[in-house]
N, CA, C and O atoms as a GROMACS GRO file, in nm:
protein
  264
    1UNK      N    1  -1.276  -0.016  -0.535
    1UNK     CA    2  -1.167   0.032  -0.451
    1UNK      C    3  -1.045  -0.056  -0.478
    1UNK      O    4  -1.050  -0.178  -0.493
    2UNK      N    5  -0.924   0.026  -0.484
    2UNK     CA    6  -0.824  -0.068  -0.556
    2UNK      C    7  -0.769  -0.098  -0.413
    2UNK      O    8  -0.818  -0.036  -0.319
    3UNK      N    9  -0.663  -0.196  -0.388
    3UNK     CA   10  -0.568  -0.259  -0.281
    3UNK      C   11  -0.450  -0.225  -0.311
    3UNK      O   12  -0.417  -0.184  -0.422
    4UNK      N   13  -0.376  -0.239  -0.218
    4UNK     CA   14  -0.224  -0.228  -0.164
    4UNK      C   15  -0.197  -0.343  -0.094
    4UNK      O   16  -0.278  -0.384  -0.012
    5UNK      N   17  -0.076  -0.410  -0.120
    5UNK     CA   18  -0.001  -0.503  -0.086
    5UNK      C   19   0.180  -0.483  -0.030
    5UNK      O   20   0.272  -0.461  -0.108
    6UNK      N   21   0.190  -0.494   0.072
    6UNK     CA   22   0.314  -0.479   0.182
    6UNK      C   23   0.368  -0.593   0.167
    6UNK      O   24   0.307  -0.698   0.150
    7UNK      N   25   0.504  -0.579   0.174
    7UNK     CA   26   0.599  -0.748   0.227
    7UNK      C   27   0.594  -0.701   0.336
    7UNK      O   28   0.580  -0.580   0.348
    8UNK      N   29   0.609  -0.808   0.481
    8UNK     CA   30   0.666  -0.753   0.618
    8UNK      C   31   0.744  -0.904   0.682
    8UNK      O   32   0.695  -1.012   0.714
    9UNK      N   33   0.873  -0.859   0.683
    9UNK     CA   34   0.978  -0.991   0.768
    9UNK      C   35   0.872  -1.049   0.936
    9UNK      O   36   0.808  -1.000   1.029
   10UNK      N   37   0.916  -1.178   0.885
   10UNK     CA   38   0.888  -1.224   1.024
   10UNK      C   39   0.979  -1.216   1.143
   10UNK      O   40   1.080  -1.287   1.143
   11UNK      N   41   0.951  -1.130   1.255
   11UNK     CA   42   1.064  -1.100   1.327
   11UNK      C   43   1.078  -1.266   1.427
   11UNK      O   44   0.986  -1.346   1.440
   12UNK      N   45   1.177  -1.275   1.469
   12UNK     CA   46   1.228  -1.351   1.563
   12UNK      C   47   1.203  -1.533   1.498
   12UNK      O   48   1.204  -1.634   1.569
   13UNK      N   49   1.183  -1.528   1.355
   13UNK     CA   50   1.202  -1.694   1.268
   13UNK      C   51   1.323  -1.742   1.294
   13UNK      O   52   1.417  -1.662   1.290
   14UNK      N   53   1.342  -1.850   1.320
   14UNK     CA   54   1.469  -1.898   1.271
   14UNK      C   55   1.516  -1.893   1.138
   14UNK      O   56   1.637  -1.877   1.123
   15UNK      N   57   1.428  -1.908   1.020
   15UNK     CA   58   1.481  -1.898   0.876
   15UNK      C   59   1.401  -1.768   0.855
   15UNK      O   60   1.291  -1.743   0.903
   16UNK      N   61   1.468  -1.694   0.782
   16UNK     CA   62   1.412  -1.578   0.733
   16UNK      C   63   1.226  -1.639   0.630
   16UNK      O   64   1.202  -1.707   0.530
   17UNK      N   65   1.133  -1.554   0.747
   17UNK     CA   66   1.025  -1.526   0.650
   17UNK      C   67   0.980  -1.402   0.627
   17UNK      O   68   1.016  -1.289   0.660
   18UNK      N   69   0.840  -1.474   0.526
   18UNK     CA   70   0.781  -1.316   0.538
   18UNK      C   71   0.669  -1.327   0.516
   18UNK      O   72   0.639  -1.438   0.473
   19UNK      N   73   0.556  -1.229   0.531
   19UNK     CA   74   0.400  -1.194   0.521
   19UNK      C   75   0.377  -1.101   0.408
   19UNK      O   76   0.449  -1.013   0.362
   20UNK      N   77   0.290  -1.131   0.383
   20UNK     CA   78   0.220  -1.013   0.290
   20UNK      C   79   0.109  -1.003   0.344
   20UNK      O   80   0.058  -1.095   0.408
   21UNK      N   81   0.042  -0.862   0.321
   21UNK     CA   82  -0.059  -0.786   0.390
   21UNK      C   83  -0.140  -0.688   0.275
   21UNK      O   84  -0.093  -0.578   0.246
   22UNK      N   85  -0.246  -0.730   0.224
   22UNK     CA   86  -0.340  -0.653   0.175
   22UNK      C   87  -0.421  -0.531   0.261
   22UNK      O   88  -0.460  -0.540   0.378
   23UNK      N   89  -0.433  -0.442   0.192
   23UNK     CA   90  -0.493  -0.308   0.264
   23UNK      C   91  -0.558  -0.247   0.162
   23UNK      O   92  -0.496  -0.209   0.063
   24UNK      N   93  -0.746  -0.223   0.180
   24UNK     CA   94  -0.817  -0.136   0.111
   24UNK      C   95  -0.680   0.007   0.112
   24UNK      O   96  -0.590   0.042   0.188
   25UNK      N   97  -0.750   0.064  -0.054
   25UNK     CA   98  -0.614   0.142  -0.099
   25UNK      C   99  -0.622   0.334   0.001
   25UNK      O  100  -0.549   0.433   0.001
   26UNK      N  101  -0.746   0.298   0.067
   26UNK     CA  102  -0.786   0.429   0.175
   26UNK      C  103  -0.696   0.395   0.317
   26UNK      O  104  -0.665   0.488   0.393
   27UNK      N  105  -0.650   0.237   0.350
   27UNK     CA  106  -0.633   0.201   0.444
   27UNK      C  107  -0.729   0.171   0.566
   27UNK      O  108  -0.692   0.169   0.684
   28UNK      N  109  -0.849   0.150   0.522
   28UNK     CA  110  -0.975   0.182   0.601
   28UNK      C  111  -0.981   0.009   0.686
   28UNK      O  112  -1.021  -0.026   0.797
   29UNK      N  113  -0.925  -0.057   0.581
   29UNK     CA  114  -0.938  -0.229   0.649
   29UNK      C  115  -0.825  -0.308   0.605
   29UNK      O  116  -0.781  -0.293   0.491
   30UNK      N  117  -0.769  -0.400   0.694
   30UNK     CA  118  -0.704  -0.537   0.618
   30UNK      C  119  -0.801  -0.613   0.561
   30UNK      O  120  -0.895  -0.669   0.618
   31UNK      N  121  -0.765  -0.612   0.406
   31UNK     CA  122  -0.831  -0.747   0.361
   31UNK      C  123  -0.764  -0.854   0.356
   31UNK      O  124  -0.830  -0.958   0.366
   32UNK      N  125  -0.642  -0.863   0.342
   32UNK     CA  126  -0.556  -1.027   0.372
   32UNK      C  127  -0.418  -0.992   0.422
   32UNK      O  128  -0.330  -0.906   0.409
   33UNK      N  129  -0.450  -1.137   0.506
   33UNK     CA  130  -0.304  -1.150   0.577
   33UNK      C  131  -0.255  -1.303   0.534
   33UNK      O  132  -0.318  -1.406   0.557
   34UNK      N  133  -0.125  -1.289   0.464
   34UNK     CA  134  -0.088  -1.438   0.459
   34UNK      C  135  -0.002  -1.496   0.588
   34UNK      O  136   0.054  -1.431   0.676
   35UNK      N  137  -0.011  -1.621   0.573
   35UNK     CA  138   0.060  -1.712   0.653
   35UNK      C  139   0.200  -1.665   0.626
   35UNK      O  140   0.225  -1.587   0.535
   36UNK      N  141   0.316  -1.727   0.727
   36UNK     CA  142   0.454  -1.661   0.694
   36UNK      C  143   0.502  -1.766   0.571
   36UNK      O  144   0.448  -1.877   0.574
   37UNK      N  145   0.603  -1.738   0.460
   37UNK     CA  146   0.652  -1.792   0.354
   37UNK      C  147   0.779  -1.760   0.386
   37UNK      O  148   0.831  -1.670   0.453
   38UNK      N  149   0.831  -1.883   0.304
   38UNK     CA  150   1.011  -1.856   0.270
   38UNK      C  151   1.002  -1.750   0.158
   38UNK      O  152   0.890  -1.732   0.110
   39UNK      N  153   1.120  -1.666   0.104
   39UNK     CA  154   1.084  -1.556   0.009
   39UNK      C  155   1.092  -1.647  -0.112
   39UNK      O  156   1.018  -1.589  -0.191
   40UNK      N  157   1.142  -1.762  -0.176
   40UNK     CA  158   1.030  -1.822  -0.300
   40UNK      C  159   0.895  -1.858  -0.226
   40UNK      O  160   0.901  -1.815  -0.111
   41UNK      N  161   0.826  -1.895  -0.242
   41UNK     CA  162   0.690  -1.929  -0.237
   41UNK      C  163   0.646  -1.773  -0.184
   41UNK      O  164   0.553  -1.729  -0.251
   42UNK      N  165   0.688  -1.691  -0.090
   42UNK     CA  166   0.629  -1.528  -0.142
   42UNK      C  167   0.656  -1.480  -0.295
   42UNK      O  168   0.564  -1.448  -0.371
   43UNK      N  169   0.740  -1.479  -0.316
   43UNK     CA  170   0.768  -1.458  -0.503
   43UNK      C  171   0.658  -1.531  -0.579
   43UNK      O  172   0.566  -1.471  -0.635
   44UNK      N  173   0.671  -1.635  -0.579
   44UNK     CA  174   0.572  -1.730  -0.648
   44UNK      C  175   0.438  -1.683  -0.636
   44UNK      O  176   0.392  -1.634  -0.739
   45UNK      N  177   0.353  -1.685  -0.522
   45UNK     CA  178   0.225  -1.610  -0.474
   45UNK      C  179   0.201  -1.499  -0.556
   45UNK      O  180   0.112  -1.489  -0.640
   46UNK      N  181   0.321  -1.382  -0.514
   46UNK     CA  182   0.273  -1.247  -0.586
   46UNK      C  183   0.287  -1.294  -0.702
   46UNK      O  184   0.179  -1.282  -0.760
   47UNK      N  185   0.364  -1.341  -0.769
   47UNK     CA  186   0.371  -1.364  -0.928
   47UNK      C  187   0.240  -1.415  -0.983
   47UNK      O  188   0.186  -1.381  -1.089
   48UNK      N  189   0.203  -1.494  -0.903
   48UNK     CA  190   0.047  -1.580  -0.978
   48UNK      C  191  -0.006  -1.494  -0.906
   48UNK      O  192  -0.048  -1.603  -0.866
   49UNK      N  193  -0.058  -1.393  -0.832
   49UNK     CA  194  -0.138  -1.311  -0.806
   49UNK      C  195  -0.091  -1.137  -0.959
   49UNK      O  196  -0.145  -1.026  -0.950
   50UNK      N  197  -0.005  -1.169  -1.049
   50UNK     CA  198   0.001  -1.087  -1.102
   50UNK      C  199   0.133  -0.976  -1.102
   50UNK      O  200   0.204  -0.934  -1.193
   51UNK      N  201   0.129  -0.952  -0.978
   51UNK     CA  202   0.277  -0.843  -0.938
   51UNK      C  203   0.384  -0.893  -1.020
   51UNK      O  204   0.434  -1.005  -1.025
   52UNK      N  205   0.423  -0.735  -1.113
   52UNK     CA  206   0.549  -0.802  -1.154
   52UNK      C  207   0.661  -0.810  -1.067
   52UNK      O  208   0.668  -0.765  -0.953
   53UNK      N  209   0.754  -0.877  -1.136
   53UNK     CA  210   0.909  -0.914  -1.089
   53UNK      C  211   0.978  -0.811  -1.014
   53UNK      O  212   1.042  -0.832  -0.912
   54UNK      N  213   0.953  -0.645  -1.096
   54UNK     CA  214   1.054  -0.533  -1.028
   54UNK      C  215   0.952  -0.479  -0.878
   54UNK      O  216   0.986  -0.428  -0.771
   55UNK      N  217   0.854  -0.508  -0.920
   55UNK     CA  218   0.744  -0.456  -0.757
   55UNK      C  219   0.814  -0.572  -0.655
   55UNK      O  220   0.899  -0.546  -0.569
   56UNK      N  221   0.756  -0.711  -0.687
   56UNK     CA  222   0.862  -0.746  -0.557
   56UNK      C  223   0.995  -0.778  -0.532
   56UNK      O  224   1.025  -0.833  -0.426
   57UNK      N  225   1.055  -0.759  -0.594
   57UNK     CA  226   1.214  -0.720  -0.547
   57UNK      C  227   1.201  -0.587  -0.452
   57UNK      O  228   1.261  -0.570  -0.346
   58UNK      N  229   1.114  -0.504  -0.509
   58UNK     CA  230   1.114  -0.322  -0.425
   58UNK      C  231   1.064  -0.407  -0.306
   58UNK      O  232   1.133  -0.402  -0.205
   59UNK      N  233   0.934  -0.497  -0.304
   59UNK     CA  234   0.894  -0.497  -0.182
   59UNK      C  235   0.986  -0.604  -0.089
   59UNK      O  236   1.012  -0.566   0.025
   60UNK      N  237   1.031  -0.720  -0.129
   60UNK     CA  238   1.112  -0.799  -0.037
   60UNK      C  239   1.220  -0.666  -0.004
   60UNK      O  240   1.236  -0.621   0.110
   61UNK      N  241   1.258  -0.637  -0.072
   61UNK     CA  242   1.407  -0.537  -0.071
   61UNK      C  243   1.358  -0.455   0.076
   61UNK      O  244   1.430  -0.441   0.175
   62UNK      N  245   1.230  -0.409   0.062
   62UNK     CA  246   1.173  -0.279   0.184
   62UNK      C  247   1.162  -0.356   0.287
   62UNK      O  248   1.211  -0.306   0.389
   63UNK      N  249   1.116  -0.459   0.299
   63UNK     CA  250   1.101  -0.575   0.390
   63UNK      C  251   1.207  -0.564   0.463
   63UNK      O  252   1.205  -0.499   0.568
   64UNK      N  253   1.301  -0.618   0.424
   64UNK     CA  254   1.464  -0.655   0.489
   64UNK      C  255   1.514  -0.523   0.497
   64UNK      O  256   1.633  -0.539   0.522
   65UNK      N  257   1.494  -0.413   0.491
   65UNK     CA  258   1.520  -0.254   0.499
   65UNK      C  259   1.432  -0.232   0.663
   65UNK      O  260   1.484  -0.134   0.716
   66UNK      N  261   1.359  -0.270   0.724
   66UNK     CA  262   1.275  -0.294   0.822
   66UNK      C  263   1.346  -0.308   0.972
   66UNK      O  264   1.277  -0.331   1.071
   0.00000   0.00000   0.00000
């Protein structure tokens, strides 16, 4: 079963963060929730988890679209 991965802003931070959120690709379960990040060290994460460069720009970008 493949996964899906979400950016989602942390509402009410003083410095802008953010979460990422894994989801079986049916949506049936969360499989991970990260801790909140500044958006480098979210960049960094997805990057060494693989995601290229133009996926998270779309996803920080949808994030702050929120």
């Amino acid at each position: 079963m493949s996964e899906i991965t979400f950016v989602a802003p942390v509402k009410g931070s003083e410095e802008e963060r953010f979460i990422f959120i894994t989801m079986a690709s049916d949506f049936s379960r969360i499989i991970h929730t990260s801790d909140a990040m500044t958006e480098e060290t979210l960049r960094a994460t997805l990057r060494k988890a693989g995601m290229p460069e133009h996926d998270i720009d779309q996803k920080v970008e949808a994030a702050r679209a929120v």
